[in-house]
Residue frames as qw, qx, qy, qz and C-alpha x, y, z in Angstrom:
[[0.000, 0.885, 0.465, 0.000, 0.00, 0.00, 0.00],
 [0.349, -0.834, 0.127, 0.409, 2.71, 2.32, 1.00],
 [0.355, -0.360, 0.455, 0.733, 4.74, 1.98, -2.12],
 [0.293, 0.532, 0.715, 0.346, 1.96, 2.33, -4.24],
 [0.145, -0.918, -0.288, 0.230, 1.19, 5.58, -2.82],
 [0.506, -0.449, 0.379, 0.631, 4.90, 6.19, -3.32],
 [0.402, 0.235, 0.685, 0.561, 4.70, 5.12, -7.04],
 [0.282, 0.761, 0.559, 0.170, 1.45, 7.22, -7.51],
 [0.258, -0.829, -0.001, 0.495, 3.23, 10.41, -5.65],
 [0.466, -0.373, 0.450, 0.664, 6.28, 9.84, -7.69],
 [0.442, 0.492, 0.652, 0.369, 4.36, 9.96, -11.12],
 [0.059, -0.953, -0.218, 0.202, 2.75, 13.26, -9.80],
 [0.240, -0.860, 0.209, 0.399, 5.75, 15.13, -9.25],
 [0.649, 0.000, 0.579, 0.493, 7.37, 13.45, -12.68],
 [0.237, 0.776, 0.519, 0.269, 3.92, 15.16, -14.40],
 [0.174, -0.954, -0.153, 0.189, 4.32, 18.11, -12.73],
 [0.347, -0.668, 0.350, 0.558, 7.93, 18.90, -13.37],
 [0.375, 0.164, 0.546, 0.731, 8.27, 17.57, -16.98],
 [0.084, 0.870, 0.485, 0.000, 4.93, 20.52, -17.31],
 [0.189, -0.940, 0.113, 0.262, 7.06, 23.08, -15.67],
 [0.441, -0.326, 0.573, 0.610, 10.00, 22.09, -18.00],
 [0.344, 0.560, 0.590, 0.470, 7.72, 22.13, -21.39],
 [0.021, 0.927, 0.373, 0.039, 6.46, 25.76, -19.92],
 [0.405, -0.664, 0.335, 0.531, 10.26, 27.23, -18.94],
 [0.661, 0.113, 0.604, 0.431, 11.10, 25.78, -22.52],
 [0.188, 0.750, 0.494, 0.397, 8.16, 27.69, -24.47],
 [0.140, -0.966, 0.071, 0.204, 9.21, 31.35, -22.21],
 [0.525, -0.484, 0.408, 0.569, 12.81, 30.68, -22.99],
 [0.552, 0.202, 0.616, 0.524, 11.94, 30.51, -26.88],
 [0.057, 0.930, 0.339, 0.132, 9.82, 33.67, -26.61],
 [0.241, -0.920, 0.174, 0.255, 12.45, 35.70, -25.05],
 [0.626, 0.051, 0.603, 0.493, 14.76, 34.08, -27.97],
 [0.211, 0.725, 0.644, 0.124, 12.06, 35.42, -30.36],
 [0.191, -0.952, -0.184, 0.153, 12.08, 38.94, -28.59],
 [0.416, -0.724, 0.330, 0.441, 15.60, 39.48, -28.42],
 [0.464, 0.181, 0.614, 0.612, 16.03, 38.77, -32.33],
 [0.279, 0.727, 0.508, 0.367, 13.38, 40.96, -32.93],
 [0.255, -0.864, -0.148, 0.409, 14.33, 43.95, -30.73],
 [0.313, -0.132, 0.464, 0.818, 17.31, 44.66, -34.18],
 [0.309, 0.367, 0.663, 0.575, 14.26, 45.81, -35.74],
 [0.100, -0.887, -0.441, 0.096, 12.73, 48.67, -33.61],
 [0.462, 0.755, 0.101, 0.454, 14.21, 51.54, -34.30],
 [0.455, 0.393, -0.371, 0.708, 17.43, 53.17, -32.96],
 [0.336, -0.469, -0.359, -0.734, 15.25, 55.72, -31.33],
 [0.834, -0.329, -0.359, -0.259, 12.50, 53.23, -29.91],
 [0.836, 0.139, -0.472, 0.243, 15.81, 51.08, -28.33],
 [0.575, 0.159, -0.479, 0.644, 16.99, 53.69, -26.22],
 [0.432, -0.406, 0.070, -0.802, 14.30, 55.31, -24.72],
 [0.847, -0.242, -0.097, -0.463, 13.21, 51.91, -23.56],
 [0.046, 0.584, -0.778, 0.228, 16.69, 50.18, -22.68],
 [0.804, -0.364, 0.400, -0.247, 15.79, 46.90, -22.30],
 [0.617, 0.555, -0.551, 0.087, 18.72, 45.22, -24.02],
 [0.151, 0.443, -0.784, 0.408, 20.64, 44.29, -20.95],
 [0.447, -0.281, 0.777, -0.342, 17.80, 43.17, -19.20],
 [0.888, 0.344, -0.091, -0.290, 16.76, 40.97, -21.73],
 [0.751, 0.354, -0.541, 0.133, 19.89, 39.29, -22.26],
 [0.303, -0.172, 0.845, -0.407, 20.25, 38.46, -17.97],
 [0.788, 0.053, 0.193, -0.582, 16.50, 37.57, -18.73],
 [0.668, 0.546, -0.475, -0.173, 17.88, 35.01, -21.45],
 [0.344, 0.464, -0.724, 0.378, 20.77, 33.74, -19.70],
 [0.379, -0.174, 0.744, -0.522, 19.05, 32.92, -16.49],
 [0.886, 0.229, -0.058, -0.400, 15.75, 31.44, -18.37],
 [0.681, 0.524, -0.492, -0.140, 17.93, 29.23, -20.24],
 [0.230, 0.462, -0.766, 0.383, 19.72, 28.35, -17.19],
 [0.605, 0.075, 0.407, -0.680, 16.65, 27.88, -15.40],
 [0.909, 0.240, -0.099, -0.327, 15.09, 25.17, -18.35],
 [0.549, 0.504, -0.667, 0.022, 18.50, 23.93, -19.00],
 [0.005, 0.219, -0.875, 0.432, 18.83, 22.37, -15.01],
 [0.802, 0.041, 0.079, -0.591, 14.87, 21.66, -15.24],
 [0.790, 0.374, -0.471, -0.121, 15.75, 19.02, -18.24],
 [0.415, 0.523, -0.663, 0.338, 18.54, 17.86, -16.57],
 [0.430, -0.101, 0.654, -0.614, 16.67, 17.03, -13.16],
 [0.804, 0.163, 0.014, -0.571, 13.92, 15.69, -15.31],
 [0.860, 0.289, -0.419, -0.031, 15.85, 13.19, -17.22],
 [0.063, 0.492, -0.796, 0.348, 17.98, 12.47, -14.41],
 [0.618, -0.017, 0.614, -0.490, 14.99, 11.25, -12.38],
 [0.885, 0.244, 0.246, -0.312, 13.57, 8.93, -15.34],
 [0.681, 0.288, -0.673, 0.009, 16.70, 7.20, -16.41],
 [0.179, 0.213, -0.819, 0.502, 17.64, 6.41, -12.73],
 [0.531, -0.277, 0.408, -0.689, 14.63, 5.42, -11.39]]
């Protein structure tokens, strides 16, 4: 009874994290997306609104952020 419960927990929290990896994934490609397109607003536009720099922490962490998701994720389902 008790490792079933286990098993059913464990499935949860598999579901749940590979979710929150598929959703870290799909922000990280938007702010990809963003930060290609920001070469196209105009000089102008770019520096009144300065958000170059924090877009590209935004980037870098995200990325880091999904990249140790994955890496938890698939750690847990080969080794279990």
């Amino acid at each position: 009874m008790i490792s079933q419960r286990l098993e059913l927990n464990y499935k949860s929290n598999m579901d749940k994290l590979f979710f929150l990896s598929i959703i870290f994934s799909a922000l990280n490609v938007f702010i990809i997306v963003y930060a290609y397109s920001l070469n196209f607003f105009s000089k102008k536009w770019r520096k009144k609104v300065d958000q170059d720099t924090i877009v590209g922490l935004a980037l870098i962490f995200v990325t880091m952020t999904t990249m140790f998701l994955w890496i938890i994720y698939f750690y847990f389902r080969v080794f279990r």
